[in-house]
N, C-alpha and C positions, 0 to 999 in steps of 0.2 A: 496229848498232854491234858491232865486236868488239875481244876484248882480245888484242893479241900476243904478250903473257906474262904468268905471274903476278905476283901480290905476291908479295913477300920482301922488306920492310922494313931488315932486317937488313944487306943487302946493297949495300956500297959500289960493286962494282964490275957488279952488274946494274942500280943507276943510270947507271951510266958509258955500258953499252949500251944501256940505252934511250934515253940523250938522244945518241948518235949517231945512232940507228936511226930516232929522229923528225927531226933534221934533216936525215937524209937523203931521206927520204919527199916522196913528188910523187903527191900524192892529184889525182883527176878532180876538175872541177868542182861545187861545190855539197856538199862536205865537208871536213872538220877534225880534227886532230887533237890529243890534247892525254895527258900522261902522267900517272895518278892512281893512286895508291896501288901501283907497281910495275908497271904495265900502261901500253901505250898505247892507248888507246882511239879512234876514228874514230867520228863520227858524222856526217850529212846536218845540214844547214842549216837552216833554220825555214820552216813553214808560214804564211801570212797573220797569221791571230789571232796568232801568236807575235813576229811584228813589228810588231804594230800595238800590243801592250801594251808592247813595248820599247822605241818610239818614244814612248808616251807617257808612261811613268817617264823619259826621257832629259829630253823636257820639264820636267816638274816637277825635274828635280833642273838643269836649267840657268839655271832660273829662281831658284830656292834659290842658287845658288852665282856668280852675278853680283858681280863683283869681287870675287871671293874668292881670285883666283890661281891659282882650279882650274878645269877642264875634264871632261864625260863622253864617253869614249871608246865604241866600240861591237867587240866582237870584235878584241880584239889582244893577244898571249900576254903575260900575269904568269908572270912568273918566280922562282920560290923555290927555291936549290938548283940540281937538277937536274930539278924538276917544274916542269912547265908545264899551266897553267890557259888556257882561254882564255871569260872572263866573257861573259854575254850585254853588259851595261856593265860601265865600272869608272871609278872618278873619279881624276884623277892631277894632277900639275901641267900648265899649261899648253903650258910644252916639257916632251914627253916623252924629250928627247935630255936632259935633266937626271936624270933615273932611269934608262940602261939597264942593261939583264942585261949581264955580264964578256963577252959573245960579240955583244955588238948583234941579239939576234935578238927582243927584245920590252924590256918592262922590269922590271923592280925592285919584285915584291911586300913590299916595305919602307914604298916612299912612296906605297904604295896602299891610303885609307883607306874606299874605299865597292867591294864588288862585286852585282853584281845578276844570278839568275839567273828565266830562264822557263822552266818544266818543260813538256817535251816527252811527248807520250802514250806511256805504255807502265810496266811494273813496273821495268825496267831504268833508264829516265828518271829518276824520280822517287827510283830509289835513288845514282843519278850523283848528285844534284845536293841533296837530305837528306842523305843521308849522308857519300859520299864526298867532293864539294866541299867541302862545309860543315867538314870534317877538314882539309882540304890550307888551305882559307881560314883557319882557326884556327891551323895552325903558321905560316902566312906571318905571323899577328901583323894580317891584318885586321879593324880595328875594325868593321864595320858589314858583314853579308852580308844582302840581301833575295831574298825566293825567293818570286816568284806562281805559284802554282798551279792552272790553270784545270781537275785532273784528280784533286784531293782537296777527297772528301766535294764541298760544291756550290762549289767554290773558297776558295781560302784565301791570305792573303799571310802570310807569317814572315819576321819582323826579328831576325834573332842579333846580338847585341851581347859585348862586354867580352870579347874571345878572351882565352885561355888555351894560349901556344902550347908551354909543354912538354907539356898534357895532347893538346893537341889538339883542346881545345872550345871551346866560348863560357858563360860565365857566365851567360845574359840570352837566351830564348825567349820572344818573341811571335807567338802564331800569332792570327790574325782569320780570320772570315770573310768572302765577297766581300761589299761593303757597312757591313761597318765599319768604323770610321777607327782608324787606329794610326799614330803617328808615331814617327820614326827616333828612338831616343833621345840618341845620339853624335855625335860626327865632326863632316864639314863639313856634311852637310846636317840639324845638331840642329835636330828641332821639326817638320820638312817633316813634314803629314799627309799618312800615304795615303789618298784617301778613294773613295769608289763609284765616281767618275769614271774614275778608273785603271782602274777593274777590269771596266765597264759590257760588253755585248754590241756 
């Protein structure tokens, strides 16, 4: 992964260039790229394990969410601003042509109440996606962020709940470890346990 520039928060108009600079980018196959705290960042795609836990959280929350009028999407840019996310999932409405971003280039981190990330190996990873994420999903006003982590302590899942998006945070941390059950407490999928089966080898 690298970043193509820094943070500077502060700065209106190095948002400006970064979110030209990312729509103009024609990355090779099998990477992506998404704009996080003043940086555009580029990273590779997922390893096996990393799609097979993805694939089975998509499961369980489309089973939860059956005539609900929602849908789980898999890697397609949330848009807040002039940052772009782009979620391992994210749950939205059905048509997603009901929520787009002002530019048609993803949607509308407004009407997006679940995101789901899977932490990828490395020190960089796991601070993308703790940290940084978990910041950019709280100003977007996302109720519900889940983040498994097959690469902390002996795995863990964490549910942020009740953003706080002048701070930037979330009100509500729950971290388990692999094998105990925690349920989402919010949003559309209230109640949905995670349990060892998600998280199994």
């Amino acid at each position: 992964m690298s970043a193509l520039a820094h943070e500077a928060p502060c700065d209106p108009g190095l948002d400006e260039v970064l979110w030209q600079a990312w729509k103009a980018m024609d990355l090779p196959e099998g990477y992506r790229a998404e704009i996080i705290e003043g940086a555009i960042e580029v990273s590779p795609t997922c390893r096996r394990r990393h799609t097979v836990l993805v694939h089975r959280l998509r499961r369980l929350l489309e089973a939860r969410l059956t005539g609900s009028g929602l849908e789980v999407y898999q890697d397609g840019n949330v848009i807040h601003g002039r940052k772009v996310c782009i979620p391992d999932l994210f749950v939205g409405p059905e048509d997603l042509d009901e929520i787009p971003d002002e530019e048609g280039l993803g949607v509308d981190a407004a009407r997006v109440p679940l995101v789901a990330e899977v932490v990828s190996p490395g020190k960089e990873a796991h601070r993308r996606d703790h940290v940084r994420k978990r910041r950019r999903y709280a100003l977007a006003g996302i109720e519900v962020y889940v983040v498994i982590d097959d690469f902390e302590d002996e795995g863990t899942v964490t549910v942020f709940s009740s953003p706080d998006p002048e701070k930037g945070t979330y009100a509500t941390k729950t971290t388990v470890a692999y094998g105990t059950p925690t349920a989402i407490p919010d949003g559309p999928a209230k109640g949905l346990e995670l349990t060892a089966d998600l998280t199994r080898p």
